[in-house]
VOFI-156224 format. One record per residue (C-alpha): residue in one letter; z, y, x. Coordinates in steps of 0.2 Angstrom, whole numbers, padded with zeros to 4 digits, always signed. Layout:
VOFI-156224
AZYX...
This chain:
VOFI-156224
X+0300+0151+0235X+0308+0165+0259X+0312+0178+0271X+0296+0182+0280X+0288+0198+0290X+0276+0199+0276X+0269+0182+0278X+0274+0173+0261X+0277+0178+0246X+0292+0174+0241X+0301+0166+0223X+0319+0164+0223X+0325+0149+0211X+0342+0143+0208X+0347+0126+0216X+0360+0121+0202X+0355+0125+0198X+0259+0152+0277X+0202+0149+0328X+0201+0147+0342X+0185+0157+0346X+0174+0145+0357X+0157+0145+0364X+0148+0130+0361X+0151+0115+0375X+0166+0122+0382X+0178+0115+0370X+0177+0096+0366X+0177+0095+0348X+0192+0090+0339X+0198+0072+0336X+0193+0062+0319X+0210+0060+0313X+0217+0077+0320X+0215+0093+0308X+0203+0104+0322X+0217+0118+0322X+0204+0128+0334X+0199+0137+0319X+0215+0142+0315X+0219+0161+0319X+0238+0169+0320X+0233+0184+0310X+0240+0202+0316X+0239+0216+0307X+0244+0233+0314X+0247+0251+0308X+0235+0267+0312X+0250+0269+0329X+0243+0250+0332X+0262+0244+0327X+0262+0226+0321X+0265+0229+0301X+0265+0210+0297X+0259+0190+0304X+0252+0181+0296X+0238+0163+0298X+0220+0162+0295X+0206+0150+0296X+0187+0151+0301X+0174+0144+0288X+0159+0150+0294X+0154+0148+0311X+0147+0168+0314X+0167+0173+0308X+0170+0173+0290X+0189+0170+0291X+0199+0168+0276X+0217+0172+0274X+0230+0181+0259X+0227+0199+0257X+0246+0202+0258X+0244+0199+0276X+0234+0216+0274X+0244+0229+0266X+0249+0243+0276X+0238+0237+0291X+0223+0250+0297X+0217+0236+0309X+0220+0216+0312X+0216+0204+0326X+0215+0185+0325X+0224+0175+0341X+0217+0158+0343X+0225+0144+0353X+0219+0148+0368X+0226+0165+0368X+0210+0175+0363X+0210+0188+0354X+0196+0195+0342X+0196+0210+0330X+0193+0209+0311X+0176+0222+0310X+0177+0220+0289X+0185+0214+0276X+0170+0206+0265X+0182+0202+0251X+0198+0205+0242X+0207+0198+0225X+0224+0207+0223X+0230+0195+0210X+0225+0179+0217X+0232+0187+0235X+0218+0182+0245X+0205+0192+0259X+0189+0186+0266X+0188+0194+0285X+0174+0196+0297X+0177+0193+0313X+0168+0202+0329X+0151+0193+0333X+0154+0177+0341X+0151+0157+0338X+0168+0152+0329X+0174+0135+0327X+0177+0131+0307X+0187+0120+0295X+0176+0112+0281X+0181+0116+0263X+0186+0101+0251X+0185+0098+0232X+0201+0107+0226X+0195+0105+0206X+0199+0087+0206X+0217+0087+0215X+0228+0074+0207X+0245+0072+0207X+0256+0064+0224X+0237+0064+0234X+0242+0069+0252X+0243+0086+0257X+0245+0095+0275X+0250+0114+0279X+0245+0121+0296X+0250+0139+0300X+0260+0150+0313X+0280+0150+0312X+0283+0170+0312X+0299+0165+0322X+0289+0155+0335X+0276+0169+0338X+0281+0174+0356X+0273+0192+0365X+0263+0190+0382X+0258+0203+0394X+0256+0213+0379X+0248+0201+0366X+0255+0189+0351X+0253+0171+0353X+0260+0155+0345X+0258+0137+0341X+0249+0129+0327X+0263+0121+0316X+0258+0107+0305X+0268+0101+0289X+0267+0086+0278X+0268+0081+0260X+0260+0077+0243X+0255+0087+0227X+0266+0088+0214X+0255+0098+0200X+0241+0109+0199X+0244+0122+0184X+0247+0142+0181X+0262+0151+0188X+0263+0170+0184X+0247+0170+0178X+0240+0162+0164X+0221+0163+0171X+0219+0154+0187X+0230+0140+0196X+0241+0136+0208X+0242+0119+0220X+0261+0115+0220X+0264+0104+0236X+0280+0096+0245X+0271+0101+0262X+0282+0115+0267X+0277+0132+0271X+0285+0142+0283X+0286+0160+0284X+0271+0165+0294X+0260+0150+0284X+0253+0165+0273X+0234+0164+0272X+0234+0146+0281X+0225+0132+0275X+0231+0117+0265X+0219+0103+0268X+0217+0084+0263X+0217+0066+0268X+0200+0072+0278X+0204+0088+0282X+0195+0098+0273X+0204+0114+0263X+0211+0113+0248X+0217+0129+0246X+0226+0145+0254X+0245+0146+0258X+0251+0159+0246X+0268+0154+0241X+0284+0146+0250X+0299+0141+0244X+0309+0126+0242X+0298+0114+0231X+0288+0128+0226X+0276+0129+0240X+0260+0137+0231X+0244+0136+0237X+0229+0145+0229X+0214+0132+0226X+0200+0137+0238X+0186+0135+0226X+0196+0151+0219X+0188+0159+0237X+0170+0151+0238X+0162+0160+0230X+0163+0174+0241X+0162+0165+0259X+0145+0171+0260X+0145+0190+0259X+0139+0200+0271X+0145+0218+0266X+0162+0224+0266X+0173+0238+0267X+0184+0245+0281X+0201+0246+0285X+0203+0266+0279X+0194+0261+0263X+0207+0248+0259X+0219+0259+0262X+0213+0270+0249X+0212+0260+0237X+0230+0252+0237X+0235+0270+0236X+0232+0267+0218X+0235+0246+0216X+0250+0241+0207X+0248+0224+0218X+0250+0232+0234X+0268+0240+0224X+0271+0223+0222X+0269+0218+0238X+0279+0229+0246X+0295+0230+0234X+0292+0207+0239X+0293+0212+0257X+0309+0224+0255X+0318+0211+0244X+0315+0193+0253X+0312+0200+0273X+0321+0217+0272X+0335+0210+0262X+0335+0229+0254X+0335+0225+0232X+0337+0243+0230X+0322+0250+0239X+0314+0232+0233X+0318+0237+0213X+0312+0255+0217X+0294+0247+0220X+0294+0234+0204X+0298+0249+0193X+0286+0259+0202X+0275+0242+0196X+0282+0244+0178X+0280+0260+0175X+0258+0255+0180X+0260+0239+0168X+0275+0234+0159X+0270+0217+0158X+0268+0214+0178X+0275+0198+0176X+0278+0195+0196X+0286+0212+0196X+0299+0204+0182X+0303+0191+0190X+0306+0197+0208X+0315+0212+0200X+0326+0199+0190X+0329+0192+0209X+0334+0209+0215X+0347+0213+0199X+0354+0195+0202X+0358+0199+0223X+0365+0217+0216X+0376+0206+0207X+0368+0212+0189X+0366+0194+0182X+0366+0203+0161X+0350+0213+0169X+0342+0198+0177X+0342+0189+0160X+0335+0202+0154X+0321+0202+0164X+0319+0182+0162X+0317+0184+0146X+0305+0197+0146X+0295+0188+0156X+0296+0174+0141X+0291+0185+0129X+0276+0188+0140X+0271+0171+0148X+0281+0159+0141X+0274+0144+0151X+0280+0150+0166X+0289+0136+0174X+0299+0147+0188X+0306+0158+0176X+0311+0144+0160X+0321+0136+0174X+0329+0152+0181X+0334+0157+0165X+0340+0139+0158X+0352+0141+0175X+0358+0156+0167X+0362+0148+0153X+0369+0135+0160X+0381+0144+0170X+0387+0156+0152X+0391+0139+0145X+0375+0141+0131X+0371+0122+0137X+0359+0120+0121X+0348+0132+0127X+0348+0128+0145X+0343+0111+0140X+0329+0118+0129X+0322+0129+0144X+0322+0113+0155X+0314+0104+0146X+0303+0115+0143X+0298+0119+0160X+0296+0102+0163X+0285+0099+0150X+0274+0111+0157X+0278+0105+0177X+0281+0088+0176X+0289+0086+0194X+0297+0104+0194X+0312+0098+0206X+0322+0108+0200X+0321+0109+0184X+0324+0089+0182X+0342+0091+0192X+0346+0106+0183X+0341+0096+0165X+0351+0081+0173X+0368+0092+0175X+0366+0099+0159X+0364+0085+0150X+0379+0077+0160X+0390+0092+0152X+0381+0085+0134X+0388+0070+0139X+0372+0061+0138X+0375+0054+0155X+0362+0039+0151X+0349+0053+0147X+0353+0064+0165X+0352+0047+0175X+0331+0046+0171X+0329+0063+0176X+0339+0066+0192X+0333+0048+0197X+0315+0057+0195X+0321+0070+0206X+0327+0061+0220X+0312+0049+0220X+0301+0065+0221X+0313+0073+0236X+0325+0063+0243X+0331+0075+0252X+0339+0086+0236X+0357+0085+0238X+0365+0092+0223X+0352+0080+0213X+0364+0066+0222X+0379+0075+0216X+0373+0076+0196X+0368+0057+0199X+0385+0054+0204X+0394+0064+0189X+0382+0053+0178X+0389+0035+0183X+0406+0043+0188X+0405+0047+0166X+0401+0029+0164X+0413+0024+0175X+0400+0015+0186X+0410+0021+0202X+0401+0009+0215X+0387+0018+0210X+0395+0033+0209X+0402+0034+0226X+0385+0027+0232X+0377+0044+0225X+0393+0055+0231X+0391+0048+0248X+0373+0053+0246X+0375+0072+0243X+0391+0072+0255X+0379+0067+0270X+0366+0080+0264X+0379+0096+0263X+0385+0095+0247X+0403+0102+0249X+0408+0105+0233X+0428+0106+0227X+0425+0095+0209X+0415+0083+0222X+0430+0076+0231X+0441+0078+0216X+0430+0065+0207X+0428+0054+0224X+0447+0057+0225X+0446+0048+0206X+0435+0037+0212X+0444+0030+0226X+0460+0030+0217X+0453+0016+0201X+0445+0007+0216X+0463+0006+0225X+0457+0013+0241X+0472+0024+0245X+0468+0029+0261X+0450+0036+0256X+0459+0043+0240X+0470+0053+0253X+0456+0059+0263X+0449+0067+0250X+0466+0075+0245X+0466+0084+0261X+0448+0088+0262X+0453+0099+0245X+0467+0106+0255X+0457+0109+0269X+0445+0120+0255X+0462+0127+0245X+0477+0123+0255X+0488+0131+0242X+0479+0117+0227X+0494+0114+0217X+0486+0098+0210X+0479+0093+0226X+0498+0093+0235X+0505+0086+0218X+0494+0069+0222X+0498+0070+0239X+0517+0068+0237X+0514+0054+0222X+0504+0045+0236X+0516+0044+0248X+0531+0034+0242X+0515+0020+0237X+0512+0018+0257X+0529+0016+0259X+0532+0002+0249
């Protein structure tokens, strides 16, 4: 799990370590191989001065307006509107349901003929079947002669695991399909484009989506509350507390008026694991890293199969030098989140420092197979086969993580190695200077330097 105008929530996780209302005939009907993203509403919630508290996505699934969406989107708002693609406008009269802790709100829209989204089978996900996110970039929402409008953004990917997070009672879909900020409340549909479930979650690799099966049993209300009455009653939630301290850390950027709310959480319920693990987040940017273990393993004591914070705390480890333990927390997490990305580089680089470089190529080779695109896996690869001085394939996985950002100091000191037991003098410098270009003053570095010389002279 980042940084949203209270769109997604958001989890923080060491790399090393979120419809169109049309009248019947008027609209032709959406194309069999496209998702019909006229059911899908930028959601706009506004305070009592009718200030815009928060953005959000929502989609139709009945056709008189029963729109579903997180109930995040919600707090602090004393009205909501839904913006389909064509620009219209329509006011939330209800809200017929919402579940605090599985973050989710059913809406009814104003009386009209809505177009919908069909609801899919989201208790028999498996693993890698494909997945697509539809929602409304906060950053690409644009103001019109008075009114919000944006464009329907669409994501790709494939599940990677269906399992609890935070709470041990209901589950999550974790999916590669990306979330942006402003996704929140937007559906994650199938192969046929029907929903799977409710962007909740967004973060790299940990793009969480609440199964919609958790929401039908509600679709079909007819009575609700109003906007004051919810107001009242997250006077007294210790969800909304939660809500809002997420929205001060991840889109305010503010950890002390963030950890004000999760101890305002605590102080309701000690073991408000969400709570924890954000308030960990905030202790880690305040530069408290002995409190954010803490909190980690707090939140162990309370849930211990929760993948997120295993691997946060194994990073911890990890960087103390307690390599042991970081490699139990990985595995671990693993164990319980087979393709936690994460997780496998993390296990990877620790068990590099085991030197067990055999046993770290399996696991970051997972990784990468799972997300190409994860540059420090490259670089743990390449410290792998760099320890078995397989430096073809060492330099092929350098390379790798070079062309995807990795910029690393030890990086080019060990393709500086590399280059050098190859004989390729000229790379070998290259990378010499790249070092002094990051440390002009590395003694080691301008030592090499001047021993390469007098070679290309010769």
């Amino acid at each position: 799990m980042k940084h949203f105008l209270r769109t997604n929530i958001s989890r923080s996780l060491f790399s090393f370590l979120t419809c169109f209302l049309i009248l019947a005939g008027l609209h032709s009907p959406a194309l069999g191989y496209e998702v019909n993203k006229n059911a899908i509403a930028l959601l706009v919630a506004k305070d009592k001065m009718g200030n815009m508290v928060a953005t959000g996505t929502g989609f139709v699934v009945r056709p008189e307006g029963t729109l579903v969406t997180n109930y995040h989107v919600l707090v602090d708002a004393a009205s909501a509107e839904a913006v389909f693609p064509d620009g219209s406008a329509v006011p939330v009269t209800a809200i017929l349901k919402v579940d605090r802790i599985k973050d989710f709100a059913v809406l009814k829209l104003k009386d009209g003929f809505y177009s919908t989204l069909e609801t899919g089978d989201s208790r028999n996900i498996r693993e890698f079947d494909y997945t697509s996110a539809l929602g409304y970039l906060s950053q690409d929402v644009t103001e019109e002669q008075g009114s919000l409008q944006g464009i329907v953004l669409q994501t790709y990917g494939f599940v990677l695991g269906v399992l609890p997070q935070a709470h041990p009672h209901f589950s999550y879909i974790y999916t590669t399909a990306d979330f942006g900020p402003g996704f929140s409340g937007g559906p994650l549909v199938d192969k046929n484009h029907k929903v799977l479930g409710i962007a909740t979650v967004e973060g790299r690799a940990i793009n969480l989506a609440l199964p919609i099966h958790e929401v039908e049993p509600f679709l079909n209300e007819k009575k609700g509350m109003t906007f004051a009455q919810l107001l009242e009653e997250d006077q007294t939630s210790r969800e909304t507390l939660y809500y809002q301290g997420n929205f001060a850390l991840y889109s305010l950027g503010d950890p002390d008026k963030a950890i004000d709310y999760f101890q305002r959480v605590l102080e309701k319920d000690p073991n408000f694991v969400l709570a924890l693990y954000d308030l960990a987040v905030a202790h880690r940017d305040k530069g408290l890293p002995e409190q954010s273990v803490a909190d980690y393993e707090k939140i162990i004591q309370i849930n211990p199969e929760f993948p997120e914070a295993l691997s946060n705390l194994g990073g911890y480890y990890f960087r103390n030098g307690n390599i042991e333990q970081a490699v139990a927390l990985f595995k671990k997490a693993i164990r319980i989140y087979p393709n936690f990305i994460q997780a496998l580089s993390n296990l990877g680089a620790a068990l590099n420092k085991q030197d067990r470089p055999k046993d770290a190529i399996l696991y970051l080779k997972k990784t990468i197979t799972i997300d190409p695109g994860f540059a420090v896996a490259y670089y743990n690869l390449g410290n792998s086969y760099f320890a078995l001085n397989q430096l073809d394939d060492a330099l092929e996985a350098y390379k790798q993580s070079v062309a995807l950002g990795v910029d690393f100091l030890s990086l080019h000191w060990n393709l500086f190695e590399v280059h050098r037991r190859q004989n390729n003098m000229e790379a070998a410098r290259n990378e010499l200077n790249i070092i002094l270009q990051i440390e002009p003053e590395n003694a080691q570095a301008l030592k090499e330097l001047s021993l390469l010389a007098p070679a290309e002279q010769k």
